[in-house]
Backbone as a chain_set.jsonl record, in Angstrom:
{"seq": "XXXXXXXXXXXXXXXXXXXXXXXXXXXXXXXXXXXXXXXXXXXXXXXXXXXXXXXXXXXXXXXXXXXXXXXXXXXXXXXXXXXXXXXXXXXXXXXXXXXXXXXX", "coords": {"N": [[0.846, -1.189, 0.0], [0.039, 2.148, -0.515], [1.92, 4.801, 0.776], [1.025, 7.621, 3.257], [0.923, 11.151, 2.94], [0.093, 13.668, 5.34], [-0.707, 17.027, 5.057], [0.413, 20.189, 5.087], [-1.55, 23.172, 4.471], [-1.149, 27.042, 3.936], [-2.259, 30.431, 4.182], [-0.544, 32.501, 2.566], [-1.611, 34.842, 0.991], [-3.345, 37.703, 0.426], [-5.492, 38.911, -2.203], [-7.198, 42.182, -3.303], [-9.102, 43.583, -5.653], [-8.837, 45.607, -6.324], [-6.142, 45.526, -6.005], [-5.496, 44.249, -7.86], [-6.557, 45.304, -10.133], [-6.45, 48.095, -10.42], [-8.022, 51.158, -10.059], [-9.708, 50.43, -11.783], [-11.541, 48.296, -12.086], [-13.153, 44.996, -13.491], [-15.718, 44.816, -13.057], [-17.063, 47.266, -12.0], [-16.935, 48.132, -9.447], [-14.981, 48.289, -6.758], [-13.926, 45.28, -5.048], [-13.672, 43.527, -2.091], [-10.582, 41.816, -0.339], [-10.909, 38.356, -0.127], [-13.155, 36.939, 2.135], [-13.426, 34.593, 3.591], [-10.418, 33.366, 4.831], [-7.676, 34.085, 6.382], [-4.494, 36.106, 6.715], [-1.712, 34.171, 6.925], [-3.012, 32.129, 8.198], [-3.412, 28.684, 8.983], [-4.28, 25.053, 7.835], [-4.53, 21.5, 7.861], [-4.051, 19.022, 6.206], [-5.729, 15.747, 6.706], [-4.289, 12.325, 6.936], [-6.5, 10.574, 5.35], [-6.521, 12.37, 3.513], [-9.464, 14.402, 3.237], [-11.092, 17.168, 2.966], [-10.393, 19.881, 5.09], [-11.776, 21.133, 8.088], [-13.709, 24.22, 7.315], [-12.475, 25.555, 5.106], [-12.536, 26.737, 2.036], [-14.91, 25.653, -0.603], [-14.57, 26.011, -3.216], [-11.933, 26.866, -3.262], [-10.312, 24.519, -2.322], [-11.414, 22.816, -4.293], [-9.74, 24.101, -6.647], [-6.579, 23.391, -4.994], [-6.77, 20.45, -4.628], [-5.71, 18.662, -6.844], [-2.733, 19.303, -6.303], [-2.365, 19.212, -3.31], [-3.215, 16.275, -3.51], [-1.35, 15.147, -4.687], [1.32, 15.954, -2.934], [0.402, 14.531, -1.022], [0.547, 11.666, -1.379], [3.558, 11.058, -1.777], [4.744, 12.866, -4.319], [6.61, 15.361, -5.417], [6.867, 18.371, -7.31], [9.158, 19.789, -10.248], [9.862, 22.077, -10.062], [9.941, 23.408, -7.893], [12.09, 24.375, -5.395], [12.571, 23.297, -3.2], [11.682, 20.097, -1.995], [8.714, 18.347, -1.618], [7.013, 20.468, -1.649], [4.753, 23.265, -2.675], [3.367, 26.391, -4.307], [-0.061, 27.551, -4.976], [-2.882, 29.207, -6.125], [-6.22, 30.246, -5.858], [-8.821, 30.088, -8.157], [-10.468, 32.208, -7.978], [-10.843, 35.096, -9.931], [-10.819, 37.498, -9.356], [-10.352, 38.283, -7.156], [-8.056, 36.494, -5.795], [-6.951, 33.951, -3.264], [-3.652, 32.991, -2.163], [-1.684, 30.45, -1.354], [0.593, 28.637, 0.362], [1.851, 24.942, 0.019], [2.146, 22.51, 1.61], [4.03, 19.267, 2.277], [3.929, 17.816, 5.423], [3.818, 15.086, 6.791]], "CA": [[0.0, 0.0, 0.0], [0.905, 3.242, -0.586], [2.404, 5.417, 2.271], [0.053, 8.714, 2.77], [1.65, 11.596, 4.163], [-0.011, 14.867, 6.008], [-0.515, 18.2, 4.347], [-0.277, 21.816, 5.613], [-2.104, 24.943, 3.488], [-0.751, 28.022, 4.608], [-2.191, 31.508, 3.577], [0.306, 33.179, 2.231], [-1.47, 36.329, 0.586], [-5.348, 37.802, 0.192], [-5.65, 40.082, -3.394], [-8.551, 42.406, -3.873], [-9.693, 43.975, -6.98], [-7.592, 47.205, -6.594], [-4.433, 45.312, -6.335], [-4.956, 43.856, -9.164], [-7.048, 46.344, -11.485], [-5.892, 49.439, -9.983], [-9.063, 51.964, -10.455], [-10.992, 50.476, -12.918], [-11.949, 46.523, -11.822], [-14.526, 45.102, -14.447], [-17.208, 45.22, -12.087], [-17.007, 48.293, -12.327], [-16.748, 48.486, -8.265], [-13.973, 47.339, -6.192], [-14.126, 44.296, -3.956], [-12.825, 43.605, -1.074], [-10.476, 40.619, -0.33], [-11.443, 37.271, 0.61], [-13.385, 37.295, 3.903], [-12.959, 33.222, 4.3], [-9.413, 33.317, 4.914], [-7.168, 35.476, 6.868], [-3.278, 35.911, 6.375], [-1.291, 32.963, 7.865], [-3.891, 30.714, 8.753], [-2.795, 27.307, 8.352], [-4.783, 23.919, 7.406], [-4.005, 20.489, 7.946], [-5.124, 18.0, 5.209], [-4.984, 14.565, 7.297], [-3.87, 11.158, 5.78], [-7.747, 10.576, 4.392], [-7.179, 13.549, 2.548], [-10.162, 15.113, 3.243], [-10.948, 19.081, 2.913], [-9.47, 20.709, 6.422], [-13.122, 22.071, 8.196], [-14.059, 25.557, 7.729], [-11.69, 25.452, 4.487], [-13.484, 27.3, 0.894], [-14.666, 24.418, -1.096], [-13.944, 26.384, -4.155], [-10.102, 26.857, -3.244], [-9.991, 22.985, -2.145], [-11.605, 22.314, -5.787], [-8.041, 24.338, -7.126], [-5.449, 22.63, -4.614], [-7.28, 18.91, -4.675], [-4.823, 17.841, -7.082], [-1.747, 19.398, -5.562], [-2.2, 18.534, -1.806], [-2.982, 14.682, -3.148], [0.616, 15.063, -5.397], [2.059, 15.817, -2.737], [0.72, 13.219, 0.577], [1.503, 10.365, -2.03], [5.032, 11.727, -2.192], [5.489, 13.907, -4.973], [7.291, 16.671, -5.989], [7.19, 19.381, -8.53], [9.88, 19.931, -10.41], [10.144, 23.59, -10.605], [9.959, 23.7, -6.877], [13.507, 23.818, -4.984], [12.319, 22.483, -1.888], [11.051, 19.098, -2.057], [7.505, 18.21, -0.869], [6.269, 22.16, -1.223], [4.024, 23.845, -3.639], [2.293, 27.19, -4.436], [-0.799, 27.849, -5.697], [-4.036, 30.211, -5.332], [-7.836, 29.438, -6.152], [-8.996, 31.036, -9.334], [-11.096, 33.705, -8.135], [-9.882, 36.416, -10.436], [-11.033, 39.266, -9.287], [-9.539, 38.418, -5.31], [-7.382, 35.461, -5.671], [-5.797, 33.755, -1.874], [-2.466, 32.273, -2.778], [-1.553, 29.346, -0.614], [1.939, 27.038, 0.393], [1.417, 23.322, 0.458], [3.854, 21.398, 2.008], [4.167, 17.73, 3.081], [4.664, 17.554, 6.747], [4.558, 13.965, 7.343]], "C": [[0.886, 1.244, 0.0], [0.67, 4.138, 0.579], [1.221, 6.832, 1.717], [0.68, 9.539, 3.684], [0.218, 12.947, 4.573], [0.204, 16.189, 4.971], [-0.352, 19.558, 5.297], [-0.366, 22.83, 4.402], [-1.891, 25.958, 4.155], [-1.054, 29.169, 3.838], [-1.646, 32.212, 3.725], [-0.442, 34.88, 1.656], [-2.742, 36.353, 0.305], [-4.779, 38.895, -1.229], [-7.174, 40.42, -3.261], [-8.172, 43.11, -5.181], [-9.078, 45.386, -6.994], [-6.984, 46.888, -6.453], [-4.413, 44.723, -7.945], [-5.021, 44.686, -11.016], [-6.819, 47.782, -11.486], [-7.505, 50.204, -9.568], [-10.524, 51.451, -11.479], [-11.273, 48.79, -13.076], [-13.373, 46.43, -13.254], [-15.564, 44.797, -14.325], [-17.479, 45.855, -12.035], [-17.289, 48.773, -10.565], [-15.369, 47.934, -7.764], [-14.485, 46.205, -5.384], [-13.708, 43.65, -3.001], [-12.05, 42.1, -1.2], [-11.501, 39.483, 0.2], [-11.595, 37.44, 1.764], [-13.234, 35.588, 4.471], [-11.923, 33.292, 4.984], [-8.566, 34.607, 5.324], [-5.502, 34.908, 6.785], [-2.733, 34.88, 7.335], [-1.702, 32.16, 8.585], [-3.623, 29.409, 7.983], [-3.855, 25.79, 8.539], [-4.421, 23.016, 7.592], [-4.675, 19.491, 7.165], [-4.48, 16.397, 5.871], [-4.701, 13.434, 6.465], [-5.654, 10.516, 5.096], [-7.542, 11.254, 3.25], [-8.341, 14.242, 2.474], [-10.175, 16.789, 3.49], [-10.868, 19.344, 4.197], [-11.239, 21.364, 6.69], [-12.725, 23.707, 7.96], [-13.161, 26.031, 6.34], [-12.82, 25.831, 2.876], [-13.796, 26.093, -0.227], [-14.565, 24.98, -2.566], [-12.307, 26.195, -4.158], [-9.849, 25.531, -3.407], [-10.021, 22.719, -3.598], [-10.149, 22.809, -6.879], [-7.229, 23.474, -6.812], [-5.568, 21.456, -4.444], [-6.029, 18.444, -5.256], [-3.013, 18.166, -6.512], [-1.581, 19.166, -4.713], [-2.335, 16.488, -2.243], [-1.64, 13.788, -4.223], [1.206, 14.759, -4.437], [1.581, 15.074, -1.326], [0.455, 11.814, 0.098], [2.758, 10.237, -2.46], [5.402, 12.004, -3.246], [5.411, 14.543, -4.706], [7.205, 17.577, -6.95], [8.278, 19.758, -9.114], [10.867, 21.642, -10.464], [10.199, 24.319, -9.088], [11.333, 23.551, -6.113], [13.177, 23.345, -3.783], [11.48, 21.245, -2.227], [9.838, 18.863, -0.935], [6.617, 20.051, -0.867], [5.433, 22.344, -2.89], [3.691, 25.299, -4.005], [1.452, 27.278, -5.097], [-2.043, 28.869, -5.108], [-5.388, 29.639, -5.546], [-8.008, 30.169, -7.318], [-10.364, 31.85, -9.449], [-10.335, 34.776, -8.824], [-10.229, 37.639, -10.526], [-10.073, 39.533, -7.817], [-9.414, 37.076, -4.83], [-6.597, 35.215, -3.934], [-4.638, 33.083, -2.998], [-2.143, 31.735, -1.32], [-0.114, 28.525, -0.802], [1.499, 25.79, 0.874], [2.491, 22.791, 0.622], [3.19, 20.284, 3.088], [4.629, 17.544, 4.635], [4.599, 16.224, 7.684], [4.168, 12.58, 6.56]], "O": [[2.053, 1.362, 0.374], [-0.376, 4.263, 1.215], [0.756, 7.083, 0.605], [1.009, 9.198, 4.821], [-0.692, 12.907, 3.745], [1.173, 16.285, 4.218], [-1.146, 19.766, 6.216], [0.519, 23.17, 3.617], [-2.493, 25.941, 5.228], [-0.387, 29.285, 2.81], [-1.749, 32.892, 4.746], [0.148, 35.932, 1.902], [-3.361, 35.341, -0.025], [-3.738, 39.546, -1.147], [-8.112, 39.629, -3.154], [-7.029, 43.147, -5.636], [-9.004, 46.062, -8.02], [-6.169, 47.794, -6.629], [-3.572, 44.781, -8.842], [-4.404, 44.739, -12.08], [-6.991, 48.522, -12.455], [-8.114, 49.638, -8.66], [-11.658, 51.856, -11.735], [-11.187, 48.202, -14.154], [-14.13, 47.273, -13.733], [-16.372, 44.509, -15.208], [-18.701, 45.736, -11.943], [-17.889, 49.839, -10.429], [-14.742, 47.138, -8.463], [-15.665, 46.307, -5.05], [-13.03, 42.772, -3.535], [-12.555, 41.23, -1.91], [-12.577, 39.659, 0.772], [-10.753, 37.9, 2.536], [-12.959, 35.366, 5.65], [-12.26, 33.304, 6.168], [-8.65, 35.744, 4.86], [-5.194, 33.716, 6.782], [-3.242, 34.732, 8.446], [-1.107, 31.521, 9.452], [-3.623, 29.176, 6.775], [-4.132, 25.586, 9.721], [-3.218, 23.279, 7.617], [-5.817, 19.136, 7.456], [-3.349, 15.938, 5.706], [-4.871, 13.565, 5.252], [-5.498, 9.88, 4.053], [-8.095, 11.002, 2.179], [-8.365, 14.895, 1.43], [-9.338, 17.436, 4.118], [-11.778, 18.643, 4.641], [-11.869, 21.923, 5.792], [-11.695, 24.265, 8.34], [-13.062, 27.256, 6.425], [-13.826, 25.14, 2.718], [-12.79, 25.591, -0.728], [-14.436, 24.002, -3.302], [-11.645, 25.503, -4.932], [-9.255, 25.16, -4.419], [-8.988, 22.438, -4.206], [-9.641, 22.045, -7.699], [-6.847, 22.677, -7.669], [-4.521, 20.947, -4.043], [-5.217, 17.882, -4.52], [-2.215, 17.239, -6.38], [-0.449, 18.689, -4.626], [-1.791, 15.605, -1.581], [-1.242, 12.639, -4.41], [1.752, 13.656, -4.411], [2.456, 15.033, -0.461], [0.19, 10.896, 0.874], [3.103, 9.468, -3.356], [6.498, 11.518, -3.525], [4.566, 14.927, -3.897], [7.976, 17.107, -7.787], [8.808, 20.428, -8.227], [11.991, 22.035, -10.773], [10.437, 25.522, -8.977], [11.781, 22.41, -6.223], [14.177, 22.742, -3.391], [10.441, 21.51, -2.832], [9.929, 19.104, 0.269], [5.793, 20.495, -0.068], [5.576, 21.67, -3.91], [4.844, 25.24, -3.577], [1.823, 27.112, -6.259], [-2.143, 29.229, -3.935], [-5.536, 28.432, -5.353], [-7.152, 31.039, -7.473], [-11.081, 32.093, -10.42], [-9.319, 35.28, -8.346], [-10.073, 38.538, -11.352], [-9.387, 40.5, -7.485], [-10.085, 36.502, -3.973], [-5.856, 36.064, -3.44], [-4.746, 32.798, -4.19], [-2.296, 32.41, -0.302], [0.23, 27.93, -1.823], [0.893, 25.595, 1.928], [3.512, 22.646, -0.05], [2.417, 20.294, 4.045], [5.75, 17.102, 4.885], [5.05, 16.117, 8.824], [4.696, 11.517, 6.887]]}, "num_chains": 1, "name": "protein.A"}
């Protein structure tokens, strides 16, 4: 059987709609960041793999296949630390961006 390791999601960064569009979003309002998620709140995806409670099941639907890369032990190649990741969710008006790393 295959070994299953432990995840942690770590928010790394909130964007709203004036960092990214400056003045002129194409909502034609601004919007505030993400209110799920607050900076450096961290996740634990256990060896089930199941979504971490209280966790956006949009974002999860993004990092699904990266958190279960990496707690069947891969790697990315483009990553210099082994077992790590980044990625965000693809809200694109007020994207989180997230580190995944293998912690056991």
């Amino acid at each position: 059987m295959v070994e299953r390791s432990k995840v942690k999601i770590t928010v790394l960064k909130k964007t709203d709609t004036k960092q990214i569009f400056g003045d002129t979003p194409p909502t034609g309002q601004s919007i505030d960041a993400c209110s799920r998620f607050e900076m450096g709140q961290e996740f634990v995806v256990g060896e089930d793999g199941g979504m971490p409670d209280g966790f956006c099941h949009w974002a999860w639907n993004d990092l699904y296949k990266v958190v279960t890369t990496l707690r069947f032990g891969g790697n990315f190649p483009w990553m210099k630390e082994k077992g790590t990741s980044v990625s965000c969710c693809t809200d694109g008006l007020r994207p989180v961006i997230f580190e995944i790393r293998r912690i056991a």
